[in-house]
VEXTIPA-574844 format. One record per residue (C-alpha): residue number from 1; y, x, z. Coordinates in Angstrom, 2 decimals. Last residue first. Example, Ala and Ser with C-alpha at 12.3 -4.5 7.8 and 13.67 -1.06 7.14 Angstrom:
VEXTIPA-574844
     i         Y         X         Z
     2     -1.06     13.67      7.14
     1     -4.50     12.30      7.80
END
This chain:
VEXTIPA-574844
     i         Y         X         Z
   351     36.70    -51.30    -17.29
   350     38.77    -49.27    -19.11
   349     38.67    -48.92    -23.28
   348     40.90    -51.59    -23.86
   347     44.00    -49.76    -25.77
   346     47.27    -49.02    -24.16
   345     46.02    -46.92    -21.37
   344     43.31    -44.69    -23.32
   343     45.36    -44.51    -26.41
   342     48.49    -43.15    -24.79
   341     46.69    -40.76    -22.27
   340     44.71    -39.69    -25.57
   339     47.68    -38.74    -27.19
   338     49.05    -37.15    -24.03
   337     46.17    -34.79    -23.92
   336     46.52    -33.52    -28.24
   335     50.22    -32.98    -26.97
   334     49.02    -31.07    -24.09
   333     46.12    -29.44    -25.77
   332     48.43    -28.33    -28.66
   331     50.85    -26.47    -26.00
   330     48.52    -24.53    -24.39
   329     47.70    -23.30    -27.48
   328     51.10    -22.34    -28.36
   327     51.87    -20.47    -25.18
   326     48.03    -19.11    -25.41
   325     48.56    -17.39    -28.67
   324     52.40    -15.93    -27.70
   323     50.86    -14.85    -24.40
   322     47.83    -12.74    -26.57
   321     50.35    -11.41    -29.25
   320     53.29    -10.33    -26.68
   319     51.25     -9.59    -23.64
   318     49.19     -7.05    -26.05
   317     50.27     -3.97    -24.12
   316     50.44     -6.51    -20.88
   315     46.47     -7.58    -20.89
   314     46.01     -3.58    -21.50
   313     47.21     -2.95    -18.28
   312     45.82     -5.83    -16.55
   311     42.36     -4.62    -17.48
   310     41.02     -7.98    -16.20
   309     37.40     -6.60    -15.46
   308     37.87     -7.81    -11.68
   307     39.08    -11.32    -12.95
   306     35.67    -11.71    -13.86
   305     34.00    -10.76    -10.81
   304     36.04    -13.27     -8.69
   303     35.58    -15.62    -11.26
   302     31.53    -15.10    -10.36
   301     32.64    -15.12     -6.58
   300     35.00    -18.62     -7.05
   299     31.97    -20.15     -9.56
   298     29.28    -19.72     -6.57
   297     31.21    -21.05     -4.01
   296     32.37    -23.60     -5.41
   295     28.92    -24.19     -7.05
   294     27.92    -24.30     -3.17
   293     29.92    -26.50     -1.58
   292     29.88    -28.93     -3.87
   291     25.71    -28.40     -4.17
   290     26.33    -29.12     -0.39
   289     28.20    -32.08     -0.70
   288     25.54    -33.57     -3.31
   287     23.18    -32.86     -0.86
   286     25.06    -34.99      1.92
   285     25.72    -37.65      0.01
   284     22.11    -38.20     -0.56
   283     20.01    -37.39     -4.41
   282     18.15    -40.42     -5.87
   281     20.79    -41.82     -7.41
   280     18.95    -41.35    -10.82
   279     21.96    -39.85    -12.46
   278     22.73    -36.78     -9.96
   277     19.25    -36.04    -11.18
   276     20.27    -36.21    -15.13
   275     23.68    -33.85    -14.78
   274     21.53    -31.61    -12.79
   273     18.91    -31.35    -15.86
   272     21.88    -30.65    -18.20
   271     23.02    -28.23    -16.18
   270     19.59    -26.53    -15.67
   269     19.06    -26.50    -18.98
   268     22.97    -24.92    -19.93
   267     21.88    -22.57    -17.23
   266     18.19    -21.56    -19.63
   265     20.69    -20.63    -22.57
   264     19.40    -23.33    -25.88
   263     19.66    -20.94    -28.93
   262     18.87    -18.20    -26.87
   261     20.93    -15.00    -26.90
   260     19.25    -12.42    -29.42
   259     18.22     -9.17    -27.97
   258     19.62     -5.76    -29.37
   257     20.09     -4.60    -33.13
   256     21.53     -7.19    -35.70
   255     18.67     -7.55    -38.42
   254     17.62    -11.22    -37.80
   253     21.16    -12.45    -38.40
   252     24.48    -11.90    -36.14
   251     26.05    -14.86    -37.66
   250     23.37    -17.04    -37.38
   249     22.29    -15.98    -33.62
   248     26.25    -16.17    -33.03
   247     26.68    -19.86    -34.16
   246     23.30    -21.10    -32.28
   245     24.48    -19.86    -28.87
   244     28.02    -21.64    -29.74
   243     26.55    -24.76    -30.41
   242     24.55    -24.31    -27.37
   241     28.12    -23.56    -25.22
   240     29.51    -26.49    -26.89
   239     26.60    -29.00    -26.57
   238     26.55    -28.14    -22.51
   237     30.28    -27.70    -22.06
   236     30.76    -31.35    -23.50
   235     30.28    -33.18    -20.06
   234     32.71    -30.91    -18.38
   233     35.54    -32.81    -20.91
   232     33.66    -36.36    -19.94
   231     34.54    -35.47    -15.87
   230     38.33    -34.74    -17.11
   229     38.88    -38.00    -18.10
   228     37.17    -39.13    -14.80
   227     39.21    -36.74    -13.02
   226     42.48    -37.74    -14.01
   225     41.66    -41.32    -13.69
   224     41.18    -40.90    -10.23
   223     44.40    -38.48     -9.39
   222     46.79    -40.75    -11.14
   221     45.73    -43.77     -8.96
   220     45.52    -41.67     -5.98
   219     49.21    -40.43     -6.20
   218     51.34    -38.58     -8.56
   217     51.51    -35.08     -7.57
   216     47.77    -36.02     -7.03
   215     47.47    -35.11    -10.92
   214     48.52    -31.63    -10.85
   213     46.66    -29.82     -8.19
   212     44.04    -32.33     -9.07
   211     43.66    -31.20    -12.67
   210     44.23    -27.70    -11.46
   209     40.95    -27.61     -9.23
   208     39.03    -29.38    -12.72
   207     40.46    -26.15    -14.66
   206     42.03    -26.63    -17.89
   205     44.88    -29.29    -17.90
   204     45.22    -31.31    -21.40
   203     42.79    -34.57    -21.22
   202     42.56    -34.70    -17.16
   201     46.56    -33.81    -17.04
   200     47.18    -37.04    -19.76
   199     44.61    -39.62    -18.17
   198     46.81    -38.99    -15.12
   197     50.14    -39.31    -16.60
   196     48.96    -42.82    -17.60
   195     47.63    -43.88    -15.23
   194     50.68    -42.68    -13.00
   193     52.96    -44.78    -15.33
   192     54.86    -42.72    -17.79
   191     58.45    -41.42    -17.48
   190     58.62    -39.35    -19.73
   189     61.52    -36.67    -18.25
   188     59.83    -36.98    -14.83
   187     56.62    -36.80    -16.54
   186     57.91    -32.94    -17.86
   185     58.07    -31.59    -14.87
   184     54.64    -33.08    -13.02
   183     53.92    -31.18    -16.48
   182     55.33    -27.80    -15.91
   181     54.43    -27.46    -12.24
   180     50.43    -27.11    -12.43
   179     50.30    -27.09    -16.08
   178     52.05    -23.70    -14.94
   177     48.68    -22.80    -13.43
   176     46.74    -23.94    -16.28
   175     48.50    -21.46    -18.71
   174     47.68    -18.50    -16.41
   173     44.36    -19.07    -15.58
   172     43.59    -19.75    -19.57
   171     45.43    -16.20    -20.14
   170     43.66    -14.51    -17.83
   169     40.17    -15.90    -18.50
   168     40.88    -15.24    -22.36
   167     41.67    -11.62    -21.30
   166     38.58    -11.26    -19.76
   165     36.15    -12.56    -21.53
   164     34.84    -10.36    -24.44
   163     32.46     -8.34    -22.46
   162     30.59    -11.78    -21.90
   161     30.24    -12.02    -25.53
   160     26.39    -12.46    -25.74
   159     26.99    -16.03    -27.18
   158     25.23    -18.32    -24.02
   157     26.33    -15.77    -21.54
   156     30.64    -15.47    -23.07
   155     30.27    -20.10    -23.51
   154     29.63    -19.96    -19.77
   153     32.02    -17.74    -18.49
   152     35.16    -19.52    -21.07
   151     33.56    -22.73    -19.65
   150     34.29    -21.37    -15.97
   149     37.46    -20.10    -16.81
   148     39.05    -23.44    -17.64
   147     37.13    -26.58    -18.43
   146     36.42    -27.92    -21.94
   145     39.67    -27.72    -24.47
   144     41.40    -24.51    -23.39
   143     38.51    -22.50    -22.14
   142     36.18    -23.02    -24.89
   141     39.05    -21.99    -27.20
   140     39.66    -18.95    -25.22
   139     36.16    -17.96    -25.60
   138     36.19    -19.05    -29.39
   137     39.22    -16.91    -30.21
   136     38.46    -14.26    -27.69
   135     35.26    -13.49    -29.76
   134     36.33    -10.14    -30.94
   133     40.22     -9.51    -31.14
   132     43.04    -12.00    -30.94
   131     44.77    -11.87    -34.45
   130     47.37    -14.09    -33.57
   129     45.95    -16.57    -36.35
   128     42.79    -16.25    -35.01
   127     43.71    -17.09    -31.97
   126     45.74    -20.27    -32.91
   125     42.85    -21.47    -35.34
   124     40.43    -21.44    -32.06
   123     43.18    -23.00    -29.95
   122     43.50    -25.80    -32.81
   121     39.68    -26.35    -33.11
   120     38.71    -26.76    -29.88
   119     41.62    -29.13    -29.02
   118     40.70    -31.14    -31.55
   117     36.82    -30.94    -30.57
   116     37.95    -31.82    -26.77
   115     40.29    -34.59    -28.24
   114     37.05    -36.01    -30.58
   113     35.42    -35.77    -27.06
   112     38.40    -38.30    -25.07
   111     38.08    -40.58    -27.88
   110     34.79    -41.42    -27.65
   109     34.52    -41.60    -24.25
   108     37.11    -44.10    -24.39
   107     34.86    -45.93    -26.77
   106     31.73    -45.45    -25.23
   105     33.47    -47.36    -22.06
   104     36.18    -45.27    -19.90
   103     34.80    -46.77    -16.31
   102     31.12    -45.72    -17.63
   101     32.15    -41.73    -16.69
   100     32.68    -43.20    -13.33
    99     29.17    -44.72    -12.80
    98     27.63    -41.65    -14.20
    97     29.27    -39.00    -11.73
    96     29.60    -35.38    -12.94
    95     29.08    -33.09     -9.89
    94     25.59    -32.20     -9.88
    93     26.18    -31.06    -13.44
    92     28.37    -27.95    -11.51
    91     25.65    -26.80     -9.94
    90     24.04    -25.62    -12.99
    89     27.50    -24.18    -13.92
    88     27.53    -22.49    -10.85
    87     24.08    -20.69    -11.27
    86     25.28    -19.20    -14.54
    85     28.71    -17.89    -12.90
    84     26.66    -16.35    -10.26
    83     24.33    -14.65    -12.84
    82     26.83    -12.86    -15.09
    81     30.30    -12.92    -13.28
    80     27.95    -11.58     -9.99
    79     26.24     -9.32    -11.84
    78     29.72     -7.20    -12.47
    77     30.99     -7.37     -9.17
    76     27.98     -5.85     -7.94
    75     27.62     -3.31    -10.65
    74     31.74     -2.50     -9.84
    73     31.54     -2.50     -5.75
    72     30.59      1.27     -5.31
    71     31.94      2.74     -8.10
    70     35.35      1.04     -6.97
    69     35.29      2.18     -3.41
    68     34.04      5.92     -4.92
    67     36.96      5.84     -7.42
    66     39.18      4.38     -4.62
    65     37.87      7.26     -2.17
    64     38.62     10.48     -4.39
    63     42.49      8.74     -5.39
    62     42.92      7.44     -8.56
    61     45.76      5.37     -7.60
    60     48.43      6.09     -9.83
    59     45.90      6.09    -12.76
    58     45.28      1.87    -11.52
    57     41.57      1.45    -11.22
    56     41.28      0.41     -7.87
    55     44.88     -1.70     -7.40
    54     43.70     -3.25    -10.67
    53     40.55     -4.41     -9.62
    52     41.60     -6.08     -6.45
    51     44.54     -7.61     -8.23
    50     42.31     -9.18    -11.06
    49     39.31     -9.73     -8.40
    48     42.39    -12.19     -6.52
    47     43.68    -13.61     -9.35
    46     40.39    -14.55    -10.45
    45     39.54    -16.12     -6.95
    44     43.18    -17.32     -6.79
    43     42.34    -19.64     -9.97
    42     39.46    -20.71     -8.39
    41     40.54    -21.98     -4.82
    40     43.40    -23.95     -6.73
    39     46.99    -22.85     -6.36
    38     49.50    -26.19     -4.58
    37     47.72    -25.97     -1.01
    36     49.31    -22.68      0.12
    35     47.67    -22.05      3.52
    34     44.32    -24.00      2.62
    33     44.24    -22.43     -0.70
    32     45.28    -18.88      0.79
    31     42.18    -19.76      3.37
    30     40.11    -20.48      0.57
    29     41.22    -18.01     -1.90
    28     40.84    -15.09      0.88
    27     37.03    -16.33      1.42
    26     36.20    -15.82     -1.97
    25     37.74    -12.21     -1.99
    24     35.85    -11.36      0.32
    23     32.68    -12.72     -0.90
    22     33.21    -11.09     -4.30
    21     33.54     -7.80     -2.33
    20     30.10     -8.93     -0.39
    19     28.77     -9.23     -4.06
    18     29.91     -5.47     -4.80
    17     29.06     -4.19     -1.84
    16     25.44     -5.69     -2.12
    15     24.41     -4.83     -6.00
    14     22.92     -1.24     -5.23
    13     20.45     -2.59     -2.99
    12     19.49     -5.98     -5.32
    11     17.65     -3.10     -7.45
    10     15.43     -2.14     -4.49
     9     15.00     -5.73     -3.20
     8     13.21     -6.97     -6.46
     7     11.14     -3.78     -6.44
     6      9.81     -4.23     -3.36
     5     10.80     -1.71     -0.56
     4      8.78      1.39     -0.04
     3      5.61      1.86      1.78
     2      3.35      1.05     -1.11
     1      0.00      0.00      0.00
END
């Protein structure tokens, strides 16, 4: 018998500072959330591992210990935007609720997906027209019309382009936090009825933690039918992210070196799979609290790792380019968003 720990444990070992570093910097976006209220717990995770990792890698700081510290804490960091982030989304299915996704009838639903695919489409063209490199154009597009930096994580592991994420995860953080205070803004100007507003920040704002920042600006009434337009958004992250899978395996072709990412990515299984137990009713309040809990959790320590690639040096050599893509991105979603707020509370698609 082997006296030495099992393999499993021996290449966690080398992974532990940098997941307890995640931790750390989960637990500072929690209690900044509850000090602050108006940032979301996951944008401050990525701001947080963007900070973290810039203070470590900055040339003015290269000091002996900070390139041990960030040695250290980097592989850990790393695995933790890769398989964290996958077990979040999987969580994440847990939290889309049938009966409320019924409230906007097929046709609502309707409506609210052809925005997603319009607001696919125009980020992606934006991007590419501001020559983003790689596959930031579809990342960020992900990101803009789905949900935030968590479908921008999902749609990098089911396309292989992980590497590729960092700057769209900047920019999308950075565009739905001044959703945040821009459009609670701009309502005063328009005037609409808190329906209305909120069927506008659940089509157009990114993350589901800045929907309600921004929503409950307006009241409850706002606030619910914020979320259940931005519940059917979530709800396309599974056919997006396996539409992109299949897009890179037939761009890549058979002869492109490396393994191939799976047409259908095992998380985007598991999501769909928690998406069709929370259905059933089966599961108690008090487990769908904890698998709350818990993709919170998990998606604010995989963000965290994200945000620690930020290079936020090169991030503000291309500021110009990148900022000028996601300005005008950020701006088709919101008039794609209010669209939909329009048709969704004039026409009679709610229950």
């Amino acid at each position: 018998m082997s006296a030495g720990p099992p393999g499993a444990l021996a290449r966690m070992r080398p992974l532990l500072p940098g997941l307890l570093a995640a931790a750390v910097v989960v637990g500072c976006g929690f209690g900044l959330h509850a000090a602050l209220g108006a940032l979301p717990v996951m944008t401050l995770c990525v701001l947080g591992g963007a900070v973290a990792g810039h203070l470590l890698r900055s040339p003015a700081r290269r000091a002996h210990a900070l390139r041990r510290l960030d040695a250290r804490i980097a592989p850990g960091l790393a695995a933790a935007g890769r398989t964290l982030m996958r077990a979040g989304i999987v969580l994440l299915g847990l939290q889309l609720v049938p009966a409320d996704l019924a409230a906007l009838r097929l046709q609502g639903v309707g409506i609210v997906l052809a925005a997603v695919a319009l607001a696919f489409a125009g980020t992606w063209l934006t991007a590419r027209l501001f020559r983003l490199p790689g596959d930031e154009p579809v990342l960020l597009a992900a990101g803009f019309s789905i949900c935030g930096a968590s479908a921008i994580g999902a749609m990098g592991q089911a396309r292989g382009t992980a590497r590729d994420a960092s700057t769209p995860i900047a920019l999308v953080t950075l565009c739905g936090t001044l959703s945040i205070a821009l459009l609670p803004f701009a309502n005063e100007g328009l005037g609409l009825a808190p329906m209305t507003f909120g069927h506008w920040v659940g089509a157009s704002v990114h993350d589901v933690g800045q929907v309600v920042a921004t929503a409950q600006t307006a009241g409850t009434t706002a606030l619910a039918a914020a979320v259940v337009v931005k519940l059917v958004r979530v709800l396309a992250l599974a056919p997006v992210a396996t539409l992109g899978a299949w897009h890179a395996r037939r761009a890549r072709g058979p002869a492109a070196g490396g393994a191939r990412a799976p047409i259908l990515p095992l998380f985007v299984v598991g999501f769909g799979l928690m998406v069709a137990l929370r259905t059933t009713g089966w599961l108690p309040d008090a487990a769908l609290e904890a698998g709350r809990i818990g993709q919170e959790l998990l998606l604010g320590a995989a963000l965290a790792g994200l945000g620690y690639a930020i290079d936020l040096r090169t991030l503000f050599a291309s500021a110009g380019r990148s900022t000028g893509a996601a300005v005008v991105a950020w701006a088709w979603v919101a008039a794609v968003g209010l669209a939909v707020a329009h048709l969704l509370s004039n026409g009679s698609f709610m229950i």
